[in-house]
SELOLO-536393 format. One record per residue (C-alpha): chain; x, y, z. Coordinates in pm, whole numbers. Example, Ala and Ser with C-alpha at 12.3 -4.5 7.8 and 13.67 -1.06 7.14 Angstrom:
// SELOLO-536393
  numar       u       v       w
      A    1230    -450     780
      A    1367    -106     714
***
This chain:
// SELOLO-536393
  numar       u       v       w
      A    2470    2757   -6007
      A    2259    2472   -5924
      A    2432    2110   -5848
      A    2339    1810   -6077
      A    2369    1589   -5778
      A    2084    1366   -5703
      A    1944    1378   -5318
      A    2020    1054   -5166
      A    1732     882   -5117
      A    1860     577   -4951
      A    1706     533   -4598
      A    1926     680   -4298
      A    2069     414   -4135
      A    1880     262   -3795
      A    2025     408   -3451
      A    2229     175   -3254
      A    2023     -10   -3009
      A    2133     114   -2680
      A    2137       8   -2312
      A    2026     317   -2120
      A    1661     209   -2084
      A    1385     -63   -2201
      A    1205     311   -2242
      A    1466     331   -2575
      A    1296      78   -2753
      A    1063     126   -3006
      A     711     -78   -3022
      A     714    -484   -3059
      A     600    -631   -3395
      A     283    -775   -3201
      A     157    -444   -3028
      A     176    -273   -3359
      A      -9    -519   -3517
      A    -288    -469   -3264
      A    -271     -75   -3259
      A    -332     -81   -3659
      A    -632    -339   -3603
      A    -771    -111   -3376
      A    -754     206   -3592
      A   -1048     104   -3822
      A   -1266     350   -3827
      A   -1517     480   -3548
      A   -1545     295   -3220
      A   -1701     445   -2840
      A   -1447     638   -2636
      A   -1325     650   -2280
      A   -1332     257   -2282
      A   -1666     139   -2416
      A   -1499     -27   -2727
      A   -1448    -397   -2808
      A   -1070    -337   -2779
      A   -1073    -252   -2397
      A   -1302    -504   -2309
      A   -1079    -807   -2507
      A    -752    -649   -2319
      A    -950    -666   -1994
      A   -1048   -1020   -2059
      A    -745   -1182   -2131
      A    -621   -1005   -1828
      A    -844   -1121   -1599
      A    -756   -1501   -1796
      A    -393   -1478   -1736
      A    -464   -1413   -1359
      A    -721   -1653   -1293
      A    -946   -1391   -1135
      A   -1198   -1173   -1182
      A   -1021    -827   -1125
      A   -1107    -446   -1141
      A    -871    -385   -1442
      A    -812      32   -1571
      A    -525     156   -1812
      A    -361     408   -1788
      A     -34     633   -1988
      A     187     602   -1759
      A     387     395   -1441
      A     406     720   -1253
      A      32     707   -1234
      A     -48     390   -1203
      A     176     336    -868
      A      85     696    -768
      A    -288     664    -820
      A    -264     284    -711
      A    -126     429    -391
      A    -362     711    -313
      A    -669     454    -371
      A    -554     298     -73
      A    -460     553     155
      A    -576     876     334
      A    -410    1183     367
      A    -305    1101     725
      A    -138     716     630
      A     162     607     528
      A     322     386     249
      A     634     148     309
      A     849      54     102
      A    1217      -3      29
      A    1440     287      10
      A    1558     266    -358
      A    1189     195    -486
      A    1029     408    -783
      A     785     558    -560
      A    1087     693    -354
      A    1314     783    -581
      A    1152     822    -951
      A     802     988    -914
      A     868    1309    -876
      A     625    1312    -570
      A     336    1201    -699
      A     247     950    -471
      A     174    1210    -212
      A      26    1440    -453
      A    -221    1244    -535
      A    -324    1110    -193
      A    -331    1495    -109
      A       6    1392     213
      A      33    1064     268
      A     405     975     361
      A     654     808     220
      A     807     544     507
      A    1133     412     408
      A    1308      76     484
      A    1627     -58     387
      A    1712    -449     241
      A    1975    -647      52
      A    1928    -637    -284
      A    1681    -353    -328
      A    1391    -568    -154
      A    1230    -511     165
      A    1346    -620     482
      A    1012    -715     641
      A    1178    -713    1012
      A    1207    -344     908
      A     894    -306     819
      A     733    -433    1125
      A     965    -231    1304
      A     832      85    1117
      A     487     -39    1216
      A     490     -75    1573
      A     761     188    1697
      A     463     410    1725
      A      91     427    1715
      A      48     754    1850
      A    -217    1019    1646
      A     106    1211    1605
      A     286     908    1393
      A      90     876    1013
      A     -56     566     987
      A     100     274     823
      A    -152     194     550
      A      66     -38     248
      A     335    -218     224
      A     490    -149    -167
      A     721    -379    -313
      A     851    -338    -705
      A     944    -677    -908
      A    1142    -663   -1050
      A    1314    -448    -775
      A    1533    -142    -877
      A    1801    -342    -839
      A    1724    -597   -1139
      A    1694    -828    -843
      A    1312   -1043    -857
      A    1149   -1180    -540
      A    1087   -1508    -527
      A     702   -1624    -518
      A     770   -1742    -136
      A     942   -1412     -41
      A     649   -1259    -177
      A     383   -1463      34
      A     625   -1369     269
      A     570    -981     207
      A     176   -1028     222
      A     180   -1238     518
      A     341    -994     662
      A     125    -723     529
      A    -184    -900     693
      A     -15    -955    1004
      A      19    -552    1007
      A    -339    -513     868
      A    -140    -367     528
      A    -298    -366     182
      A       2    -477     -46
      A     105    -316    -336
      A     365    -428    -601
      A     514    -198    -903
      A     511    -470   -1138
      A     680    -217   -1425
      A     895    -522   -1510
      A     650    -776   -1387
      A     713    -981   -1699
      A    1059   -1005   -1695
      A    1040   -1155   -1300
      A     794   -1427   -1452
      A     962   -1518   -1714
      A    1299   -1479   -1468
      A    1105   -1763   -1239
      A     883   -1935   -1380
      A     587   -1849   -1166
      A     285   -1801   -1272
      A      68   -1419   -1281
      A    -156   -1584   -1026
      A     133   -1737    -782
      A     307   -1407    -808
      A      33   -1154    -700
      A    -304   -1214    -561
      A    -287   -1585    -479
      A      57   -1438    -291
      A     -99   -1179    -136
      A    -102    -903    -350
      A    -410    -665    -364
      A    -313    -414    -609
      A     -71    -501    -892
      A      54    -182   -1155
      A     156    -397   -1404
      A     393    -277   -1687
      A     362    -273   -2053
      A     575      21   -2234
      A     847    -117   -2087
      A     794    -495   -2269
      A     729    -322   -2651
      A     405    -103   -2637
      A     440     200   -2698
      A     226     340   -2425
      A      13     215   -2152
      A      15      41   -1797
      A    -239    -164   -1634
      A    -374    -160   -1296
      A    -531    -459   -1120
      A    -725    -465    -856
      A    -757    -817    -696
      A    -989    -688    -463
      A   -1253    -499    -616
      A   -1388    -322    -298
      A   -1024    -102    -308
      A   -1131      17    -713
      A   -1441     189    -564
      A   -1494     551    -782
      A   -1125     482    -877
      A   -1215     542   -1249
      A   -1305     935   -1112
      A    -955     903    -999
      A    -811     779   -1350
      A   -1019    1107   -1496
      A    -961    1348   -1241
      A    -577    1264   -1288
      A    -587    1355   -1679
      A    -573     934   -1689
      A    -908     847   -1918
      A    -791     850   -2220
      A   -1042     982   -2479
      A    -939     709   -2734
      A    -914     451   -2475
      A    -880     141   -2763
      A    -580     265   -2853
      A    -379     231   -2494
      A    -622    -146   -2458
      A    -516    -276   -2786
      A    -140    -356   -2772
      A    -186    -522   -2476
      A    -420    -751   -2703
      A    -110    -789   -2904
      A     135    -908   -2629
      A    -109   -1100   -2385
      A    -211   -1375   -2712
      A      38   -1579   -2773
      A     211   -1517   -2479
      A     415   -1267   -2641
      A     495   -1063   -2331
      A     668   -1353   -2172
      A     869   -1397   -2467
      A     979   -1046   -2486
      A    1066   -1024   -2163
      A    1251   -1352   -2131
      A    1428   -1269   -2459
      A    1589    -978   -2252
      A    1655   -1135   -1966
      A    1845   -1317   -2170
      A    2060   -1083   -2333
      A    2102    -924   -1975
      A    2256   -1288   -1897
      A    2503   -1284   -2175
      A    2615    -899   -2094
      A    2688    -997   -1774
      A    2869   -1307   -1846
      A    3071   -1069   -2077
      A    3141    -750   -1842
      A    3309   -1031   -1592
      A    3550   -1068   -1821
      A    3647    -701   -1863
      A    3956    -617   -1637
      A    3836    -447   -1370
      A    3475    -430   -1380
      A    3282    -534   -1126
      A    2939    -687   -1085
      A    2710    -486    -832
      A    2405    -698    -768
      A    2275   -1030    -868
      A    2149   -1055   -1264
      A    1798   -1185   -1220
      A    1617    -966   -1490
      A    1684    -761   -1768
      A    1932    -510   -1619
      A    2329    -533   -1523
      A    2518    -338   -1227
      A    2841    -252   -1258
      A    3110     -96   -1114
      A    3290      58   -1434
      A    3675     178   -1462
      A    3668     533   -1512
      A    3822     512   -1863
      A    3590     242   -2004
      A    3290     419   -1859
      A    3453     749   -2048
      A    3532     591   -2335
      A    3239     360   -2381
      A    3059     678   -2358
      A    3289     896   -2603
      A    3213     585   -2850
      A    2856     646   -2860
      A    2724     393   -2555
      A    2428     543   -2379
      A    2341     384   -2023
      A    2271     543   -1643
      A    2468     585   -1370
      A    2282     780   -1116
      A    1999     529   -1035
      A    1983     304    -781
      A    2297     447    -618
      A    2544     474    -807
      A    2724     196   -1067
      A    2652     214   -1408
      A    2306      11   -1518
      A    2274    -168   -1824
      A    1892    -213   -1923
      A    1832    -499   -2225
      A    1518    -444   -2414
      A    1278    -708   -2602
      A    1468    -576   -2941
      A    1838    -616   -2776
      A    2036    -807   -2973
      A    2317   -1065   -2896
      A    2515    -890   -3157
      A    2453    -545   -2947
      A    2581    -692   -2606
      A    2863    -815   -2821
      A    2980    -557   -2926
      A    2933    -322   -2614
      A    3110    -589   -2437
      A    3456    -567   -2686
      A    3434    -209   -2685
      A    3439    -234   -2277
      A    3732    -491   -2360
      A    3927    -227   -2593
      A    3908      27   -2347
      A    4014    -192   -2063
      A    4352    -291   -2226
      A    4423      82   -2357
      A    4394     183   -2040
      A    4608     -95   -1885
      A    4911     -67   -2156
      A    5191     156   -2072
      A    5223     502   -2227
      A    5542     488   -2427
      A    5730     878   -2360
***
């Protein structure tokens, strides 16, 4: 017997926003805005469209220089590829011992540059300690020892932590000093601007920076990174690189084109600072849970902390969704561009909730 019931056709309700990743979110209003302008019809492939070229442009605008610029899909291959442009199999890359290339790429970086080794160094606050790093340098400089080649630095750090614009000078002083090329993940790039301040320019290449990877999936597109080349002599054949990797896309314009979306109008900055600031407010709120404690210093768009055991259980048996294996150990709270102040709101009472249960007496 068939029913007389209806379907519902209302629309299922939106998922909850949650604070695992910036990689949860879905794709700003302005990106999308850009990717439908660009899907118009027929245009050239593997770059050669109008689309490309703009995104290049204002690129090369908002760092006052006239860069190598090359998108890519992904952060994994923009650091990794980044990294083997500059090195030979028999070099090295330093960087801090909690960094993406380190701990997140799955090995890529050495993949790619067919060996070259990873040299780790520690520092406060996931950044480099560059008395380490010179240390790491000139212990040895036997044929036996592989070759320091870059220094790598990620802003924002893995920490949520952002060096400053002088500890970055700092960083390529050093790097010259060493005869380093410097390289900086900049998957969060916008958020450490917008965190300081500081200009594109000041922060990279007028600070030292040769190569920057600069992040966009991570600040609303949906896919896509960027990497800059301040010095074009280090992009030489690098675009056999991007298509030996699997990296040229076919349909190039549609990878270009969001970043058309966010760069005019300085919509990047906004995104980014909009989550910075929510990651402000969720940590001024997790202070006040009873016993959680703050890990590192809030300075981008992601929260530290050291969770009781029953709030981190319970937050997660009501539905919460966040990470506690990276950066060694504590449980990370990532705010995205869409984060709400409503959402750290009410992650912040549940935490509350769950604090006091778990402080009030059992009655027998």
């Amino acid at each position: 017997m068939s029913s007389s019931r209806k379907p519902d056709s209302r629309p299922a309700p939106a998922p909850r926003r949650q604070f695992a990743s910036d990689n949860w979110s879905g794709i700003c209003p302005e990106a999308w805005k850009a990717l439908a302008d660009a899907n118009c019809g027929h245009a050239p492939a593997y770059g050669e469209d109008a689309w490309t070229a703009r995104a290049s442009s204002l690129l090369r605008e908002v760092f006052e220089h006239d860069a190598e610029i090359f998108f890519v899909f992904n952060g994994t291959a923009a650091n990794s590829l980044a990294l083997a442009s500059l090195c030979r199999s028999y070099h090295s890359v330093i960087c801090h011992e909690r960094s993406h290339a380190e701990t997140d790429e799955c090995g890529a970086p050495e993949f790619y540059s067919s060996g070259t080794k990873i040299l780790l160094v520690p520092g406060n606050d996931g950044k480099v300690d560059l008395e380490a790093v010179r240390h790491t340098v000139k212990k040895r400089t036997d044929i036996h020892y592989p070759k320091p080649r870059v220094l790598s630095v990620s802003q924002a750090t893995e920490l949520g932590t952002v060096y400053t614009r002088g500890e970055v000078t700092a960083a390529g002083a050093v790097a010259r000093e060493l005869g380093l090329r410097l390289h900086m993940d900049g998957a969060r790039f916008a958020n450490a601007l917008a965190s300081t301040g500081v200009s594109p320019a000041e922060m990279s290449w007028k600070a030292g920076v040769d190569v920057l990877c600069l992040g966009g999936t991570k600040n609303g597109m949906p896919v896509g990174e960027a990497i800059i080349f301040f010095d074009k002599e280090l992009a030489r054949e690098f675009d056999y690189r991007c298509k030996q990797a699997g990296q040229l896309a076919s349909k190039m314009r549609f990878i270009a084109a969001p970043w058309i979306g966010l760069l005019e109008g300085d919509a990047w900055l906004r995104h980014a600072g909009e989550a910075n600031a929510r990651a402000a407010e969720l940590e001024d709120g997790l202070r006040k849970v009873p016993g959680v404690r703050i890990l590192y210093p809030r300075q981008a768009n992601s929260v530290f902390s050291e969770l009781p055991s029953k709030v981190g259980k319970g937050l997660r048996a009501r539905g919460w969704r966040f990470y506690e294996f990276i950066a060694g150990g504590g449980a990370r709270f990532m705010c995205s561009w869409d984060t709400t102040s409503d959402d750290v709101a009410t992650l912040v009472r549940d935490a509350q909730d769950l604090a006091a249960e778990a402080c009030t007496p059992k009655r027998f």
